[in-house]
C-alpha positions in Angstrom: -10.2 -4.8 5.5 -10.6 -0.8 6.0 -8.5 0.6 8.5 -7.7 3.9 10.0 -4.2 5.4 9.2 -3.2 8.0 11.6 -0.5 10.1 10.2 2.1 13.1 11.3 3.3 15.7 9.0 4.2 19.5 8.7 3.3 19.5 12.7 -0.3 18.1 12.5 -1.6 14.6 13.3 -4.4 13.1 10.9 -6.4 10.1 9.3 -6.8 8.9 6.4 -9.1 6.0 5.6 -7.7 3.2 3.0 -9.0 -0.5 2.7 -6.2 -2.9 2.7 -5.5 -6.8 2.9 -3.4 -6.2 6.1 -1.6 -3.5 8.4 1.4 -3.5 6.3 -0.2 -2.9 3.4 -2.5 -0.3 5.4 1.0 1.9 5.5 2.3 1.9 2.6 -0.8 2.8 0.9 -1.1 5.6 3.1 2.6 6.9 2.3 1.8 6.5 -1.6 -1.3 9.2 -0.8 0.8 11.3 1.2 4.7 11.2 0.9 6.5 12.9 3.4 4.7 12.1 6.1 5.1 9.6 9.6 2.9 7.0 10.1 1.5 7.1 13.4 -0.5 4.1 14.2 -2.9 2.1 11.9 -6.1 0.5 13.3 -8.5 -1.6 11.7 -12.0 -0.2 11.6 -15.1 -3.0 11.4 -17.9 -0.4 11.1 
């Protein structure tokens, strides 16, 4: 599924897109791309 991952780092709050079998998943996908940072919320997206 793609979700939405909305992230925190280096005092700014952004997304970043990633498809991913489940929410977990959705995270640590979006660390790998971007270490360092806070993961905010994830969302699934169905558009």
């Amino acid at each position: 599924m793609k979700c939405e991952v909305k992230l925190y780092k280096a005092g700014q709050v952004f997304n970043e897109s990633v498809i991913a079998r489940d929410y977990q998943d959705a995270r640590e996908v979006a660390l790998a791309r971007n270490p360092g940072a806070n993961v905010v919320s994830v969302t699934a997206v169905f558009k």
